[in-house]
BALOBA-1460 file (C-alpha; in Angstrom, 3 decimals):
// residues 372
<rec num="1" residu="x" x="80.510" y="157.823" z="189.962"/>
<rec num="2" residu="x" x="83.333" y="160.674" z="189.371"/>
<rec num="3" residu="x" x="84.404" y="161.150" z="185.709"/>
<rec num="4" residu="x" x="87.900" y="159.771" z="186.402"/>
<rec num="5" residu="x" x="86.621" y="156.654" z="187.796"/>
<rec num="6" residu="x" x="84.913" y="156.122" z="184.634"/>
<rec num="7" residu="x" x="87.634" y="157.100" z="182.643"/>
<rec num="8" residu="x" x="90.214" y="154.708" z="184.032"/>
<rec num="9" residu="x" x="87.462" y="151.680" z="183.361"/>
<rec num="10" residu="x" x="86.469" y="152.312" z="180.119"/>
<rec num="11" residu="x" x="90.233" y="152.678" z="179.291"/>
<rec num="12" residu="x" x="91.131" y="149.248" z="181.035"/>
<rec num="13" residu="x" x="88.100" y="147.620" z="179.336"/>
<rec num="14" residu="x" x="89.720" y="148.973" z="175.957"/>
<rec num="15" residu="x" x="92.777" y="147.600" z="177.090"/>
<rec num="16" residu="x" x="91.871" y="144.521" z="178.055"/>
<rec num="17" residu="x" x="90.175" y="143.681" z="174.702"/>
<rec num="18" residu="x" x="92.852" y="144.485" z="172.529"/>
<rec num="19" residu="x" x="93.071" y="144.737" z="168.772"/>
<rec num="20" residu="x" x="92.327" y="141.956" z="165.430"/>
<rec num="21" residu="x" x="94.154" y="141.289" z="162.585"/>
<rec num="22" residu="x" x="94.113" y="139.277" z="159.930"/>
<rec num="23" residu="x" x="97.444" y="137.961" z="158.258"/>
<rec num="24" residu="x" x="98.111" y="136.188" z="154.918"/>
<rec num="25" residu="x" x="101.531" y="134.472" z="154.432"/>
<rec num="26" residu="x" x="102.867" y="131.878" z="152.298"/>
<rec num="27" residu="x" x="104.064" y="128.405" z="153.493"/>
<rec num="28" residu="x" x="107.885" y="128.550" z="153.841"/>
<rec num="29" residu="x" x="107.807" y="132.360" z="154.568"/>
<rec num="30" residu="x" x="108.902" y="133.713" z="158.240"/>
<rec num="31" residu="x" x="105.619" y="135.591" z="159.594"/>
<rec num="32" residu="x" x="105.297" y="137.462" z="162.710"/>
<rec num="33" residu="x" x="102.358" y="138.252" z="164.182"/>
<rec num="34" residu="x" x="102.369" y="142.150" z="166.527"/>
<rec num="35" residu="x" x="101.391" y="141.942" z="170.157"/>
<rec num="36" residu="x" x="102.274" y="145.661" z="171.793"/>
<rec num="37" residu="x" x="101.726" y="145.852" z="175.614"/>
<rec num="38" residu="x" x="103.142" y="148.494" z="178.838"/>
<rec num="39" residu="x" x="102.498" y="146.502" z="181.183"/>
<rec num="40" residu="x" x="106.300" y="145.610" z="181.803"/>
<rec num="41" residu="x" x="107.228" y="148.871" z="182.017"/>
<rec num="42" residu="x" x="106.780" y="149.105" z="185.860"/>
<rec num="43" residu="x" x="106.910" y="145.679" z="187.328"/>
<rec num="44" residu="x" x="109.236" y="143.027" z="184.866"/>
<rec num="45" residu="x" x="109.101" y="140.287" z="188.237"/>
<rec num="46" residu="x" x="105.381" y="140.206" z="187.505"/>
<rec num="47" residu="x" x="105.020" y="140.072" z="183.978"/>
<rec num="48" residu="x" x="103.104" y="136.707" z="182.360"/>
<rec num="49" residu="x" x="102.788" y="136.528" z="178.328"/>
<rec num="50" residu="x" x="101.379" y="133.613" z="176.669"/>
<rec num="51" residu="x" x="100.288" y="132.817" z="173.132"/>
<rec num="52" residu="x" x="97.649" y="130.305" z="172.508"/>
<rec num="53" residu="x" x="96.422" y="128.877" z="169.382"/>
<rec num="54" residu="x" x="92.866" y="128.115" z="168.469"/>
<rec num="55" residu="x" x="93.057" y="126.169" z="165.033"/>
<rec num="56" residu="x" x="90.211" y="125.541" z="162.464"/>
<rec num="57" residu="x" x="89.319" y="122.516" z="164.367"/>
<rec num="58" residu="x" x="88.515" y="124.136" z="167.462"/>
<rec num="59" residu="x" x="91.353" y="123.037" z="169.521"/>
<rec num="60" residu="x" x="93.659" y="125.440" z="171.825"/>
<rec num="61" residu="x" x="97.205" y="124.483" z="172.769"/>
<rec num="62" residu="x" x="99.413" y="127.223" z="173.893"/>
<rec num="63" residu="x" x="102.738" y="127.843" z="171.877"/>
<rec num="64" residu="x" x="104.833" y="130.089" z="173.845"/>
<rec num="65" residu="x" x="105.397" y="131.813" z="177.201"/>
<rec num="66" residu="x" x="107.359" y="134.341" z="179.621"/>
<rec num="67" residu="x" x="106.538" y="133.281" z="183.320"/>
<rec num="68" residu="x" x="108.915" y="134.025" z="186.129"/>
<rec num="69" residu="x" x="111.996" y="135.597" z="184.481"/>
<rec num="70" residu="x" x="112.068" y="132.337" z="181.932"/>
<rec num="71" residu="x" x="110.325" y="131.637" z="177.964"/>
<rec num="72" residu="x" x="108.886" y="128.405" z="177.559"/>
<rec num="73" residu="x" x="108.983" y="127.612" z="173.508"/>
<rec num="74" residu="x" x="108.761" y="123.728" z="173.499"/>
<rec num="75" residu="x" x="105.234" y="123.060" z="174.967"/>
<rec num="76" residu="x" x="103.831" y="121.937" z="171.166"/>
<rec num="77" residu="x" x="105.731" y="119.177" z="169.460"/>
<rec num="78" residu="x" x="104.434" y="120.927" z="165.883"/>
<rec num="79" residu="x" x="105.813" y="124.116" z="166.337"/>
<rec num="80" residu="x" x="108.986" y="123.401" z="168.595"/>
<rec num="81" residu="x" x="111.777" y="125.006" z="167.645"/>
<rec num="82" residu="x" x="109.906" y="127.494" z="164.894"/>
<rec num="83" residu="x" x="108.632" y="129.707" z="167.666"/>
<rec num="84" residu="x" x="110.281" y="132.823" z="169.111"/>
<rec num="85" residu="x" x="109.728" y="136.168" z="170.494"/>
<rec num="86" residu="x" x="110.148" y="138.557" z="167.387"/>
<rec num="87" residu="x" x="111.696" y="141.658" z="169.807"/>
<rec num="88" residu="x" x="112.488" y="142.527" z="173.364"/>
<rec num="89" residu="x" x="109.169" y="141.670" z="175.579"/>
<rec num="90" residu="x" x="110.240" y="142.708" z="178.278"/>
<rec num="91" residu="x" x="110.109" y="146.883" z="176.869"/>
<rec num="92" residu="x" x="106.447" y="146.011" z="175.460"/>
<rec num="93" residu="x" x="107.061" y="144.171" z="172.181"/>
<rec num="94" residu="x" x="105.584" y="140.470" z="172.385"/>
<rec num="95" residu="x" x="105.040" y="139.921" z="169.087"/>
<rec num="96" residu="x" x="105.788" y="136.151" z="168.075"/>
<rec num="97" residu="x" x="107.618" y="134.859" z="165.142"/>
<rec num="98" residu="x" x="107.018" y="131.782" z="163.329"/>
<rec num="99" residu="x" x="109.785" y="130.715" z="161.212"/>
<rec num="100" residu="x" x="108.884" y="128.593" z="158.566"/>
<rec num="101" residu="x" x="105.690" y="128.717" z="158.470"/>
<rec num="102" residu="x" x="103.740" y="125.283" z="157.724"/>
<rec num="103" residu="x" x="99.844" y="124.833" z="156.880"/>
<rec num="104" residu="x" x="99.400" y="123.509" z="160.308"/>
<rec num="105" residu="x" x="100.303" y="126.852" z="161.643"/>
<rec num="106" residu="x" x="96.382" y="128.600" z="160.474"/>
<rec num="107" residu="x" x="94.829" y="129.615" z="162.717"/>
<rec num="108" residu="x" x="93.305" y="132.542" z="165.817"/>
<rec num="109" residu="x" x="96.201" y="132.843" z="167.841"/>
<rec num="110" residu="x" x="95.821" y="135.211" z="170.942"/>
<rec num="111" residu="x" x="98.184" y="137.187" z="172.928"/>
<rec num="112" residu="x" x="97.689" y="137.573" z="176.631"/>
<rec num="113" residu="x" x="99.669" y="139.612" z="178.947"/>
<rec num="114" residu="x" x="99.295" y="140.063" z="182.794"/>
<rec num="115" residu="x" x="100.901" y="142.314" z="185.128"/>
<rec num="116" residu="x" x="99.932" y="143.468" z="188.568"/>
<rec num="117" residu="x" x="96.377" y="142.622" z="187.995"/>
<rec num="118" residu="x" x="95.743" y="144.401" z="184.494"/>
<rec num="119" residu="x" x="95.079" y="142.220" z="181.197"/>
<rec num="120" residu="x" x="95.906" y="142.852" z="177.262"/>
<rec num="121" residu="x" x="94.533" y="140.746" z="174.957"/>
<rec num="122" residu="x" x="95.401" y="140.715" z="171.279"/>
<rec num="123" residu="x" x="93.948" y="138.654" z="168.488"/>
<rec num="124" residu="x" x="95.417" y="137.732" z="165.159"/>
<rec num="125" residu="x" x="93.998" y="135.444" z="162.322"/>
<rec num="126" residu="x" x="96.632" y="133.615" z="160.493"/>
<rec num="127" residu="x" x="96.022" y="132.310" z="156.956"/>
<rec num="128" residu="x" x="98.666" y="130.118" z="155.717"/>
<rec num="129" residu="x" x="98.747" y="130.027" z="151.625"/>
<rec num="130" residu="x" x="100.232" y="126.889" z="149.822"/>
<rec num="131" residu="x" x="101.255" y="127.396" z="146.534"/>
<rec num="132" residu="x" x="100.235" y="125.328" z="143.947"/>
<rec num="133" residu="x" x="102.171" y="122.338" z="143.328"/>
<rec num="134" residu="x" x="103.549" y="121.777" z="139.602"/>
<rec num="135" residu="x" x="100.996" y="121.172" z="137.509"/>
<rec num="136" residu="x" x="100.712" y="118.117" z="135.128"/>
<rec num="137" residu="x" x="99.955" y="118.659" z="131.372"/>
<rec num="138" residu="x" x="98.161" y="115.428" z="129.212"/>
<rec num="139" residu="x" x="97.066" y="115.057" z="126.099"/>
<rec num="140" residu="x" x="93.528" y="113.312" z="125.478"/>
<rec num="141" residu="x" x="92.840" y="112.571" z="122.222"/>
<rec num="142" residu="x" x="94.413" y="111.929" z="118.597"/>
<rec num="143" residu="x" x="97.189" y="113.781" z="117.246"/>
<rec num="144" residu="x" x="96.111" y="113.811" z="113.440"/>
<rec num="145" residu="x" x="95.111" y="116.482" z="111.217"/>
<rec num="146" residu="x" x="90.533" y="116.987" z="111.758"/>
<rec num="147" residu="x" x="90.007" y="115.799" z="114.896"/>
<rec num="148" residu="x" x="89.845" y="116.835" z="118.303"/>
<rec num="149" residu="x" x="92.672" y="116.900" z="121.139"/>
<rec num="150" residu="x" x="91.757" y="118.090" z="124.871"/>
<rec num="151" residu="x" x="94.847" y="119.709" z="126.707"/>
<rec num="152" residu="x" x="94.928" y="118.562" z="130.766"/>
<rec num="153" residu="x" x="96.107" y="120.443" z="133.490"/>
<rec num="154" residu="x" x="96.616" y="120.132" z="137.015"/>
<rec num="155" residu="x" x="97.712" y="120.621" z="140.288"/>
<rec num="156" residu="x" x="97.787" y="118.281" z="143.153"/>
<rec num="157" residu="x" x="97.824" y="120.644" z="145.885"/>
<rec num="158" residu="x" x="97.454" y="124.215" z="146.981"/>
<rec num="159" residu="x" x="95.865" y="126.392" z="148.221"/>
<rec num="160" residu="x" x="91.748" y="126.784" z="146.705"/>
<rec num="161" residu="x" x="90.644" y="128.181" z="144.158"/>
<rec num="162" residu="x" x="93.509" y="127.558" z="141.900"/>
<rec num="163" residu="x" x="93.294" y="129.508" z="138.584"/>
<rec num="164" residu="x" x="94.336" y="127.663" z="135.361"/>
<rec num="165" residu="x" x="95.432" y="129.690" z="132.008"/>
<rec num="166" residu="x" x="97.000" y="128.093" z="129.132"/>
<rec num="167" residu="x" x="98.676" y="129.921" z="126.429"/>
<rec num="168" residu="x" x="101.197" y="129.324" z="123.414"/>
<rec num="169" residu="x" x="104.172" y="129.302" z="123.622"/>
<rec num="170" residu="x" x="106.229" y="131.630" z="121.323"/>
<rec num="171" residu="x" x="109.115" y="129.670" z="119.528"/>
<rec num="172" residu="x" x="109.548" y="131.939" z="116.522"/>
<rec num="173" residu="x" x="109.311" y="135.410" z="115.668"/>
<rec num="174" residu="x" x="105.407" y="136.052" z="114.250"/>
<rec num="175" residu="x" x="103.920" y="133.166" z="116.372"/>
<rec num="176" residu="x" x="100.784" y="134.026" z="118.232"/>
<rec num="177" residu="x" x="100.224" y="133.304" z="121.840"/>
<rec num="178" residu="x" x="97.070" y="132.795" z="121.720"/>
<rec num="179" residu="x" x="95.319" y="129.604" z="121.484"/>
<rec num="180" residu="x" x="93.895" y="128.498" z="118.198"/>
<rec num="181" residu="x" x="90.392" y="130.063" z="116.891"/>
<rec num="182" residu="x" x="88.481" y="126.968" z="117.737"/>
<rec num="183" residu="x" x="88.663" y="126.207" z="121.366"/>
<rec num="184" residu="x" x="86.787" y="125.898" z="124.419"/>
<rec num="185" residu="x" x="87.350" y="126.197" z="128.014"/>
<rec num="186" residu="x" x="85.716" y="123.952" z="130.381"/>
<rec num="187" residu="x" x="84.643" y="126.198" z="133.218"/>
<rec num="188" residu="x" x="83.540" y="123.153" z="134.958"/>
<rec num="189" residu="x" x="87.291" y="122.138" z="134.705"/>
<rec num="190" residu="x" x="89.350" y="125.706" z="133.919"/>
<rec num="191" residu="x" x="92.331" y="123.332" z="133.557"/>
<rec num="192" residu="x" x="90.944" y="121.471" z="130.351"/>
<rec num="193" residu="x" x="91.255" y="123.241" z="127.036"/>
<rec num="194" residu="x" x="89.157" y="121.436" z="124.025"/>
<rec num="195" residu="x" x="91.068" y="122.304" z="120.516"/>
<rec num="196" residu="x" x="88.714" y="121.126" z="118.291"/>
<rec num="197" residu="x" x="89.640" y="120.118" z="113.929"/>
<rec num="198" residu="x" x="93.566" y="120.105" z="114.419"/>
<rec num="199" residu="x" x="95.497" y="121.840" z="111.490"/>
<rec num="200" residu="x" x="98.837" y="121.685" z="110.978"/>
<rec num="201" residu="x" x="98.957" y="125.192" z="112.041"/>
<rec num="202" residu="x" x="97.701" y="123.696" z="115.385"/>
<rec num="203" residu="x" x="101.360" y="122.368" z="115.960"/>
<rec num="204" residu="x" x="103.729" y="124.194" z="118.350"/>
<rec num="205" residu="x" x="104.432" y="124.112" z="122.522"/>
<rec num="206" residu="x" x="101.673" y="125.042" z="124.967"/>
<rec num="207" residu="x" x="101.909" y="126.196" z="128.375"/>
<rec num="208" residu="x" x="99.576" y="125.967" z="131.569"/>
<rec num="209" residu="x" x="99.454" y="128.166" z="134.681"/>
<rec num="210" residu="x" x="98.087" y="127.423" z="137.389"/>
<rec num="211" residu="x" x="98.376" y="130.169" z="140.122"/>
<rec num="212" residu="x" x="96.515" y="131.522" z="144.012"/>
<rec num="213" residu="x" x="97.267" y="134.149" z="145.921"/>
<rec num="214" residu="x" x="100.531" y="132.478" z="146.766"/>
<rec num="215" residu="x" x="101.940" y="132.591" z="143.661"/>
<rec num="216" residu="x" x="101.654" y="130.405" z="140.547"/>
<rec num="217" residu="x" x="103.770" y="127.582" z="138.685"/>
<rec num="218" residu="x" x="103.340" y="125.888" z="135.525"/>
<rec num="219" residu="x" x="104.222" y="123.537" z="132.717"/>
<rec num="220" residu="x" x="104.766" y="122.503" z="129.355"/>
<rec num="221" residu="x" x="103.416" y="120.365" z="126.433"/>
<rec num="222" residu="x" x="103.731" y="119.854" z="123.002"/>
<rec num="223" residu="x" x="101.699" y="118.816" z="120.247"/>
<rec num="224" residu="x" x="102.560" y="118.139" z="116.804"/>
<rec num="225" residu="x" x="99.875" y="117.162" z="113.967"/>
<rec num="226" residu="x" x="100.276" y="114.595" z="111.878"/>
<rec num="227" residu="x" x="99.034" y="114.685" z="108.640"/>
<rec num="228" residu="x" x="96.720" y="111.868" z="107.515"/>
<rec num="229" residu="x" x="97.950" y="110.584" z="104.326"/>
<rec num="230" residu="x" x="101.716" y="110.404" z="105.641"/>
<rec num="231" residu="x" x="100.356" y="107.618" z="108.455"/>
<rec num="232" residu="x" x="99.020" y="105.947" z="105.687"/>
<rec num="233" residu="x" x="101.774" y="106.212" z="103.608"/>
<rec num="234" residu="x" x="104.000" y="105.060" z="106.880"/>
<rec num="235" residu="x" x="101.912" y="102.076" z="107.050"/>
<rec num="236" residu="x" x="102.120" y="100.856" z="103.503"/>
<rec num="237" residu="x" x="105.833" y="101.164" z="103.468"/>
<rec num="238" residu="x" x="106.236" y="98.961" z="106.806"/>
<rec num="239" residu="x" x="103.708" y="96.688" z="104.941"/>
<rec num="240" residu="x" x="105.759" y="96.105" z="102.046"/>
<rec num="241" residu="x" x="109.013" y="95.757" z="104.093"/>
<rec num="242" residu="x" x="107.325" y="92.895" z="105.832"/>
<rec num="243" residu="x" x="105.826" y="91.669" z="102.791"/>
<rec num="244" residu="x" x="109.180" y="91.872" z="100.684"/>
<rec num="245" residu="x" x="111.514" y="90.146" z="103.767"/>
<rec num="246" residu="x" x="108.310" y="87.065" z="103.773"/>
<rec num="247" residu="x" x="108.882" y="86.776" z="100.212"/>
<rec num="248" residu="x" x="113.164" y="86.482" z="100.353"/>
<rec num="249" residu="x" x="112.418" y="83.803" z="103.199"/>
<rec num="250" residu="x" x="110.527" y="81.796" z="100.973"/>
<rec num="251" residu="x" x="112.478" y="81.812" z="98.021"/>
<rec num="252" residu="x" x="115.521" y="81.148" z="100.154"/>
<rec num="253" residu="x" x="113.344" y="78.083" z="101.936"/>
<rec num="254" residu="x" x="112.282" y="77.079" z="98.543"/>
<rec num="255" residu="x" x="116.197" y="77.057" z="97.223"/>
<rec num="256" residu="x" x="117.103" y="75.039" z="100.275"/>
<rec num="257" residu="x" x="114.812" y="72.830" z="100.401"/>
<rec num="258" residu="x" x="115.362" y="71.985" z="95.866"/>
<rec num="259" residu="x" x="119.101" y="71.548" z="96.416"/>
<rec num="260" residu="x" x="118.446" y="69.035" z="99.957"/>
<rec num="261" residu="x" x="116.354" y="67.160" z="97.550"/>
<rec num="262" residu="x" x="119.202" y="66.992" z="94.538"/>
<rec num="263" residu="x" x="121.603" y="65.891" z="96.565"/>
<rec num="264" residu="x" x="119.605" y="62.850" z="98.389"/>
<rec num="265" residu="x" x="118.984" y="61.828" z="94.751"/>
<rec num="266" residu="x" x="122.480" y="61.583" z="93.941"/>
<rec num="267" residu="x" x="123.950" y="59.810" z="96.716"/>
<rec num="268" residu="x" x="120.188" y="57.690" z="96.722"/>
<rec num="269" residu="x" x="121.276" y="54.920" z="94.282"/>
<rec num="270" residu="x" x="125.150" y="54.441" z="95.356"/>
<rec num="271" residu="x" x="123.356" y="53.139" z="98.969"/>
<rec num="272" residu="x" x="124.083" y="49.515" z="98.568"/>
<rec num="273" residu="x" x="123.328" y="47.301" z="101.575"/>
<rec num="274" residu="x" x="125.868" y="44.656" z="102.370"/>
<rec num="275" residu="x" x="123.071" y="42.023" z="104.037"/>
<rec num="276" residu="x" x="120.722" y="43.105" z="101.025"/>
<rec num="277" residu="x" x="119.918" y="39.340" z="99.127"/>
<rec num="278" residu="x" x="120.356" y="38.519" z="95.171"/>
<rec num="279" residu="x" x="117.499" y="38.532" z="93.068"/>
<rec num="280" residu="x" x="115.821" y="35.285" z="92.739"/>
<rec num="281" residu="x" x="114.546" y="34.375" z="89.131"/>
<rec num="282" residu="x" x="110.767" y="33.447" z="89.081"/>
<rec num="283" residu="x" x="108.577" y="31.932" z="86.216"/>
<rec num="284" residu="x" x="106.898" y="34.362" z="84.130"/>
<rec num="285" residu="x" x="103.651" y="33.526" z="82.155"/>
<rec num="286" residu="x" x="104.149" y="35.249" z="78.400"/>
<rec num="287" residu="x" x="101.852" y="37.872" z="78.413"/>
<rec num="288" residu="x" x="99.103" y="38.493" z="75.750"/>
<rec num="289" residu="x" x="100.865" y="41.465" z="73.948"/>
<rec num="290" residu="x" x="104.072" y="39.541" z="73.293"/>
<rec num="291" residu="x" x="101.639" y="36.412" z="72.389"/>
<rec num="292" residu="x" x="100.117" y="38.351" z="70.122"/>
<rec num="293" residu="x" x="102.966" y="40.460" z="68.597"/>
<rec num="294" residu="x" x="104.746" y="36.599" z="68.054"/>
<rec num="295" residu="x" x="101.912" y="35.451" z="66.602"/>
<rec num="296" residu="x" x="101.026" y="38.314" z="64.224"/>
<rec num="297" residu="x" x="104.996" y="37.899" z="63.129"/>
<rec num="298" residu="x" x="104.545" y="34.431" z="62.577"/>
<rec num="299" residu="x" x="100.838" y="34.673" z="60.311"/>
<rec num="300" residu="x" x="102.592" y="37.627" z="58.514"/>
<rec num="301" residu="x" x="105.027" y="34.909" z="57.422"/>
<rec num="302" residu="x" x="102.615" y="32.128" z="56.921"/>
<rec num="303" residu="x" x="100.406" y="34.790" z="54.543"/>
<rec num="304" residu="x" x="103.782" y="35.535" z="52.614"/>
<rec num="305" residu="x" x="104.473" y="31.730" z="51.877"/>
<rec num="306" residu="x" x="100.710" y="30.854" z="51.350"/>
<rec num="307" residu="x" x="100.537" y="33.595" z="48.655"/>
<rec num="308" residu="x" x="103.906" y="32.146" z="46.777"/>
<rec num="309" residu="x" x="102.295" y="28.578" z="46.610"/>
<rec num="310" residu="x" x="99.099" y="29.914" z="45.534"/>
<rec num="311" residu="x" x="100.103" y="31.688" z="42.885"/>
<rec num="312" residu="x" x="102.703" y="28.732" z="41.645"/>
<rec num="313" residu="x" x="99.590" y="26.443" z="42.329"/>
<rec num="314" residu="x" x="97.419" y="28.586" z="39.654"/>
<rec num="315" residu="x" x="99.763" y="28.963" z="37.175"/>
<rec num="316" residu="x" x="99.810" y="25.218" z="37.544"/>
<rec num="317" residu="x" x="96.112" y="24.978" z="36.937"/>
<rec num="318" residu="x" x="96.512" y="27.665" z="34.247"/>
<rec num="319" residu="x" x="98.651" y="25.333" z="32.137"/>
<rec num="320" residu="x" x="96.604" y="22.095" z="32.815"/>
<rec num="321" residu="x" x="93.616" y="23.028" z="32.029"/>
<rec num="322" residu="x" x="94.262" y="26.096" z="29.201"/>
<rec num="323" residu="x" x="90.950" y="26.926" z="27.321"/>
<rec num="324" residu="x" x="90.001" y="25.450" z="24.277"/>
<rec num="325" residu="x" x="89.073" y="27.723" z="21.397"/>
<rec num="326" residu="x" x="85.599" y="28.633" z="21.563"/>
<rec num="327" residu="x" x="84.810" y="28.564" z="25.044"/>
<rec num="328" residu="x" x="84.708" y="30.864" z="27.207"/>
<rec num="329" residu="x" x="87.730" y="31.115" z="29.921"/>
<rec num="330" residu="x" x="86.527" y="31.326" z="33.637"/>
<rec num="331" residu="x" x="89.015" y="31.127" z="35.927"/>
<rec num="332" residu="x" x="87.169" y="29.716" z="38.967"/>
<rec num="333" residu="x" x="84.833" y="27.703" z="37.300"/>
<rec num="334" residu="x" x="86.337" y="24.489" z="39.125"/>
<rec num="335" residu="x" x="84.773" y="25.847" z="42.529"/>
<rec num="336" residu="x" x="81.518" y="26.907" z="40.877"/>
<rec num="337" residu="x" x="78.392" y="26.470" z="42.387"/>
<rec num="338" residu="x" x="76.926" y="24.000" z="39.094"/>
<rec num="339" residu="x" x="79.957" y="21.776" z="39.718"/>
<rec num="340" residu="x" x="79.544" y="21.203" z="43.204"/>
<rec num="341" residu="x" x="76.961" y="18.949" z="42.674"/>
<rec num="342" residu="x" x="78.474" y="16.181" z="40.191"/>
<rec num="343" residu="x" x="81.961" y="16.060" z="41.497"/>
<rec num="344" residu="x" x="83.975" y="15.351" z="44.695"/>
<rec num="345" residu="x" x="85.375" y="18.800" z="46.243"/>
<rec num="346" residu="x" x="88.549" y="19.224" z="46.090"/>
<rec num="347" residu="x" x="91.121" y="20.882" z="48.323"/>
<rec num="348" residu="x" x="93.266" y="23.656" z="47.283"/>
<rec num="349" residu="x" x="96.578" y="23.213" z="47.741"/>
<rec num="350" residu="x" x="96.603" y="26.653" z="49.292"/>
<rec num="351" residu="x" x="94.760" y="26.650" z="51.794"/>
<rec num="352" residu="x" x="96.466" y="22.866" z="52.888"/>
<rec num="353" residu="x" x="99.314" y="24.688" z="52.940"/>
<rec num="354" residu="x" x="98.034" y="27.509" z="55.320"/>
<rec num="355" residu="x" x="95.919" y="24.768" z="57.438"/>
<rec num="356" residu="x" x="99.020" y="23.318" z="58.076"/>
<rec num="357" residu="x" x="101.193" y="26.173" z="58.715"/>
<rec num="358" residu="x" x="98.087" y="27.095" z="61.185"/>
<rec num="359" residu="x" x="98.444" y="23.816" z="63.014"/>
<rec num="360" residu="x" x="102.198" y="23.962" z="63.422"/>
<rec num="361" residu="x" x="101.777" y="27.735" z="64.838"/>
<rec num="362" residu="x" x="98.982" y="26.231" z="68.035"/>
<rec num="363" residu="x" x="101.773" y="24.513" z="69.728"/>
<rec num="364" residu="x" x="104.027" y="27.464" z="69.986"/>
<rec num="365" residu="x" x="101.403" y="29.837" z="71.335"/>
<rec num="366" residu="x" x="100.841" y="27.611" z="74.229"/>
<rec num="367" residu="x" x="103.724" y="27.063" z="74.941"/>
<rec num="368" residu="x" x="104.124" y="26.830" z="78.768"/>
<rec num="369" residu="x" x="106.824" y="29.000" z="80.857"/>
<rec num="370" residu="x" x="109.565" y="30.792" z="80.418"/>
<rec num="371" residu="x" x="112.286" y="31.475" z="82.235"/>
<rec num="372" residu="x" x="113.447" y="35.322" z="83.344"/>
């Protein structure tokens, strides 16, 4: 084989496998991706360039071509209308340009151009990074002075790994923007931040980042200590608010309900009802006390008059029979015992007197009704 023969092969087998690259973009960004070629520069009626797509699933769809003097950018319903030529083809620039650029776009995508029998092929790895979607900052925990609080943060979406930082924020001149001295980072979880016995000095704004290679975004929280005995205090005051407004409403019910039960007391006894009947009068047996009472009245009077006629009745006796001198005066000798014996008792005029003041009383005391 002559050395030019082998020359012009291992030159078209060079040509014919073309060059790789690898390309990062963002999502949103315009990308194009270089395919150089001189084939066209002799025969343009014969010139064929296509650009297929091989995504991360495995499947090939082609996205654009030049066949027969026309482009064809409409044969995928994903990327219609985002597709172009980036420069004049036709003078050996078929580069493609994607414009924007989605996720769905990542991908091998290969050039191929064909003219008059000779073959370029050039490959190109697209990498479409998503930036990270703004991140959500929580708070897990108790917002008073010794315990613990756990800051939360993140991002629904992006691009992996997504790096999380959080940070103070600086409100006043002198603040630190650094966290406090006792945290922790979960490394299981960068985006959880443990800040562990809260001080006051704990208080202030905080800040999370969360960031790729696509670029970063971030958010906001703040936290603000409360100090233990001003919760209590708090909660005593609303207790004795509650406690004092209970208290009005019962004296107030109390008040209500005193002069509701004046006033049916007043206008109580001037209810008269016109069908209401007249008292009927009714026999009443004399009870015991006023017996009694009547009776003691009446012996109190009978004693009085018995007492006059016995003492008229003795100084009767007294002069009858007055003592003779020499013997001894005994005034009840008449009722003695030796006496008794030798002559006929006799009655004292007393106590006839108060036997028959006794019998005239019986009649009275049972005495039937009376009328009321």
């Amino acid at each position: 084989m002559s050395p030019f023969l082998l020359l012009w092969l291992v030159s078209y087998y060079v040509g014919t496998l073309g060059t790789h690259t690898e390309i990062k973009r963002v999502a949103e960004e315009k990308v194009t991706l270089p395919c150089h070629h001189q084939l066209g520069l002799q025969e343009k009626d014969t010139l064929d360039i296509e650009w297929l797509l091989t995504d991360n699933e495995g499947k090939q769809k082609v996205v654009i071509t030049y066949s027969s003097r026309h482009v064809y950018n409409n044969l995928t319903e994903e990327q219609n209308g985002r597709v172009a030529f980036a420069s004049n083809f036709l003078e050996g620039d078929a580069s493609l340009q994607i414009e924007p650029l989605k996720p769905s776009d990542e991908g091998q995508y290969t050039c191929k151009v064909k003219n008059s029998g000779r073959y370029v092929w050039n490959y190109v790895i697209l990498k479409v990074l998503v930036r990270p979607s703004k991140p959500k900052c929580e708070l897990e925990g108790e917002l008073t002075e010794g315990s613990d609080l756990t800051l939360q943060c993140e991002s629904s979406s992006g691009t992996k790994p997504i790096v999380y930082y959080w940070q103070r924020v600086r409100e006043k001149e002198g603040e630190d923007e650094h966290l406090p001295p006792k945290s922790r980072i979960d490394y299981n979880n960068p985006g959880r931040v443990l800040l562990q016995n809260l001080t006051m000095a704990s208080s202030g704004l905080y800040r999370c980042t969360a960031g790729n290679e696509a670029g970063k975004e971030s958010c906001v929280v703040r936290v603000t200590v409360q100090y233990v005995q001003s919760i209590g205090m708090v909660a005593g005051a609303v207790t004795g608010i509650v406690a004092g407004a209970l208290l009005i409403f019962l004296l107030v019910w109390l008040l209500i309900r005193r002069k509701d039960k004046e006033r049916y007391e007043e206008e109580r006894p001037n209810e008269i009802r016109e069908d209401a009947e007249a008292p009927k009068a009714r026999l009443v047996k004399p009870s015991s006390s006023s017996s009694g009472s009547q009776s003691s009245h009446s012996g109190s009077s009978s004693t009085r008059s018995t007492a006059n006629s016995a003492s008229r009745s003795q100084r009767t006796l007294s002069t009858d029979a007055a003592p003779q001198p020499g013997i001894a005066t005994q005034p009840y000798s008449l009722l003695g015992s030796d006496m008794r014996g030798s002559e006929p008792k006799r009655v004292h005029h007393a106590t006839l007197t108060k036997a028959e003041t006794t019998s005239s009383m019986i009649p009275s005391q049972s005495g039937a009704f009376q009328t009321v």
